[in-house]
N, C-alpha and C positions, 0 to 999 in steps of 0.2 A: 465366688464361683462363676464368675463371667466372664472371666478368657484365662486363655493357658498360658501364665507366665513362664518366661523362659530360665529365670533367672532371679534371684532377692533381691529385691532393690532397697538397701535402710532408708533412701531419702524420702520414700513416699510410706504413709500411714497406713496399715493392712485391717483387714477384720480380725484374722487370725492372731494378731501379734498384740491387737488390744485389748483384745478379751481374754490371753493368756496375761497379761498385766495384770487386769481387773481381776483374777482368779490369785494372781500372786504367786506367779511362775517367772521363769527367766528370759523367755525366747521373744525377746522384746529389743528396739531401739531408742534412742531418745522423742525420734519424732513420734513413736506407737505413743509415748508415755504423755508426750503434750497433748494431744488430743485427747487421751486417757483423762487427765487430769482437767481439762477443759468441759469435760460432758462430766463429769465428778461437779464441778463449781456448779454444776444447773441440776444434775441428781447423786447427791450425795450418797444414797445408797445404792448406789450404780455396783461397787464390787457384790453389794448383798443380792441384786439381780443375777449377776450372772454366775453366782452360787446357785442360786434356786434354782436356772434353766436348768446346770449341770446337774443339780439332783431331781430335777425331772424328767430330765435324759435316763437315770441311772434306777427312778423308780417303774418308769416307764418298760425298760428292758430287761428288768427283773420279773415284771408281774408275766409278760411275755413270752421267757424262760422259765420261768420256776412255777409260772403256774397256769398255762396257757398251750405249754409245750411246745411253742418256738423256739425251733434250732438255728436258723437263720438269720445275718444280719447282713443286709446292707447299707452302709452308713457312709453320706453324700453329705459334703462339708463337714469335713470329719472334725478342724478346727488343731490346735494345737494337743500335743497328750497332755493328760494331767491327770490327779487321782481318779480310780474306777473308772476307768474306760470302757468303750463297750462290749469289746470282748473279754475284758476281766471280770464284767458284771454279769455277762449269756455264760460265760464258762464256768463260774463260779456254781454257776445253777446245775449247768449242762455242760461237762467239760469237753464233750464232743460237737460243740457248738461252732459253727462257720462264720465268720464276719471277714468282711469284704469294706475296707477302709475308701474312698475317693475324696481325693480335694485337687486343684487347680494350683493350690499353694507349696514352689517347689521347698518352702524351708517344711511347711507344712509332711507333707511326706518323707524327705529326709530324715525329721526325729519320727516320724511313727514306725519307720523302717527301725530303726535304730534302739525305740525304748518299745513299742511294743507287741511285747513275745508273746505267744497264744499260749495252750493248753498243747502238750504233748499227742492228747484224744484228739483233737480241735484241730481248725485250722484259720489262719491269719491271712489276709492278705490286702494288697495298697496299689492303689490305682490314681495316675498321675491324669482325669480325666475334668471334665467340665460338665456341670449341669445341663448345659443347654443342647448336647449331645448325648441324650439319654441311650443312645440306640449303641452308640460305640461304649457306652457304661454298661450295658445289660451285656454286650457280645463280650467283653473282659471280662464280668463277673463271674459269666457260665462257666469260666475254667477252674473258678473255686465256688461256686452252688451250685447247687439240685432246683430247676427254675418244675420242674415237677411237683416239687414240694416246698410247704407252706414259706415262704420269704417275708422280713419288717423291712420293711423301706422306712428312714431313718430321713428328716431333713430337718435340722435341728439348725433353725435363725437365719435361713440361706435362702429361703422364697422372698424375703425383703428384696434380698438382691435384683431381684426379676423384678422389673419396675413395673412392666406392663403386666395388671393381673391378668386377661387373655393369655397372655404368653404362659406364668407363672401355672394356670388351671393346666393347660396345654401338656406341657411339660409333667406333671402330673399324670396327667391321661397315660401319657405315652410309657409313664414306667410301671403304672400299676397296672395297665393293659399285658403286660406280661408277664405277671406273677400270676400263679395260680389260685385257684380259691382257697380261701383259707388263710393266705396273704396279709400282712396291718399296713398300715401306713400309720406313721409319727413324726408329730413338726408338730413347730412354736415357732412364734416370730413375736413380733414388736406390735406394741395396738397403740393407742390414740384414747384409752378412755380412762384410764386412771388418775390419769396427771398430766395435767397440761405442758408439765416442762418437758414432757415425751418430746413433744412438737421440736422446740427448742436444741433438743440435745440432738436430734434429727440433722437441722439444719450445721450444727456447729462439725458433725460424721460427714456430710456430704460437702463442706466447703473446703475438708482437708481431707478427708480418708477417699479408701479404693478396699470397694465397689460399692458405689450410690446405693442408697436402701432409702425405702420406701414404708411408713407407716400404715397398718392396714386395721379394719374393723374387725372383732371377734365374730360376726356375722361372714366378713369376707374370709377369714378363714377357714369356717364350717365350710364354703365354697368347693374349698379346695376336697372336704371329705366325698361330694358328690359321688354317689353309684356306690359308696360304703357305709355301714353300720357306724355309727361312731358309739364306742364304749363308751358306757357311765364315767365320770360323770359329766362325759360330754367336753367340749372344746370350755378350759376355763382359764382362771389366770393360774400359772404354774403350779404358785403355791400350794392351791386347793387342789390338786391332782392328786390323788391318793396319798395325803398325807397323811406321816408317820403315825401309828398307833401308838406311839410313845409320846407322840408329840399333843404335849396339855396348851400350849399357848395357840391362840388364835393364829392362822397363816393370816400377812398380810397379803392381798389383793397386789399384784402388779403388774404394770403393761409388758408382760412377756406374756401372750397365753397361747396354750396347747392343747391335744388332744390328742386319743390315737382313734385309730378305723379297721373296720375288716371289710374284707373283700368277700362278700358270700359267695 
């Protein structure tokens, strides 16, 4: 989410395209898959990480919808489709629910035009915009949300990107500065306290992929909640985010951790 590409380039390694690898989707190249498989050799259960994000993504914006009564979504790094997206999971709840897609990444937008359809009540829509330009994302969104009422601001592994954290809180400010009260914020990113090979797989992302990401503390992430409520159970690692009632096994602990906020 760091600059507006013009164009898909296969020869350079994306966020998007490896993290739809790691999920076991299609919208990949050979070079997405060597680096893929490169941070695989240093954390094997790298696809099993970026399973748990998604279903934290997907319990996160359930409780939201179905029990929170947010209608609204705006989702910034939207990432490639894949099962239960997040207007299939608000509209499931709420089929009159609005989600507001943005990413930077043009293959990115391309399939989410293409595969995902909203709710007939509901409505969809996809914005070909940049993180670091929050103010030109909130003036496109208004054409599909009510910025009067309650909005989820959605960053789901995209504040890594923003190397410098000033910038990263910043950026921040600026978009939940304009939601209303009543408002969440939702993001996870990558930590440094789990597992040391975090470090590692770090380094092997940024000596071949695009856009350089940055490992951060579960400390510096609560950061970014600043002037919000963070709901129980607080900023943690994915797993432990309101995990499933059905679920008897222990969540393992991993360096993705999240949390959501409200905006009193």
């Amino acid at each position: 989410m760091t600059s507006k590409a013009a164009d898909v380039n296969p020869d350079i390694p994306q966020t998007a395209r490896i993290w739809n690898y790691w999920l076991g989707g299609k919208d990949h190249f050979a070079v997405d898959r060597q680096v893929g498989d490169e941070i695989l050799k240093v954390i094997p259960n790298m696809a099993l990480f970026a399973r748990a994000t998604r279903q934290f993504l997907q319990r996160a914006v359930h409780h939201l919808a179905a029990d929170l009564g947010v209608t609204q979504f705006l989702d910034i790094g939207t990432g490639l489709p894949t099962a239960d997206n997040t207007h299939e999971v608000a509209q499931r709840a709420n089929p009159s629910a609005r989600v507001v897609y943005v990413d930077n990444d043009p293959l990115v937008l391309t399939q989410a035009r293409a595969l995902l359809v909203g709710s007939p009540e509901g409505r969809t829509a996809y914005l070909h915009a940049d993180l670091r330009e929050p103010e030109e994302i909130l003036a496109k969104a208004a054409d599909t949300l009510d910025f009067t009422e309650p909005i989820a601001l959605l960053l789901m592994g995209v504040l890594g990107h923003i190397t410098d954290y000033d910038e990263a809180r910043s950026l921040i400010r600026r978009l939940t500065d304009a939601l209303p009260s009543g408002s969440h914020l939702v993001l996870y990113d990558a930590t440094n306290v789990v597992d040391p090979a975090s470090a590692e797989a770090i380094d092997i992302w940024n000596r071949s992929a695009e856009p350089p990401y940055v490992l951060r503390t579960p400390q510096q992430l609560e950061g970014f909640f600043d002037g919000l409520e963070i709901l129980p159970p607080g900023v943690v690692s994915c797993p432990l985010w309101h995990p499933p009632a059905d679920d008897t096994d222990e969540a393992p602990e991993i360096d993705e951790f999240g949390g959501v906020g409200r905006k009193p």
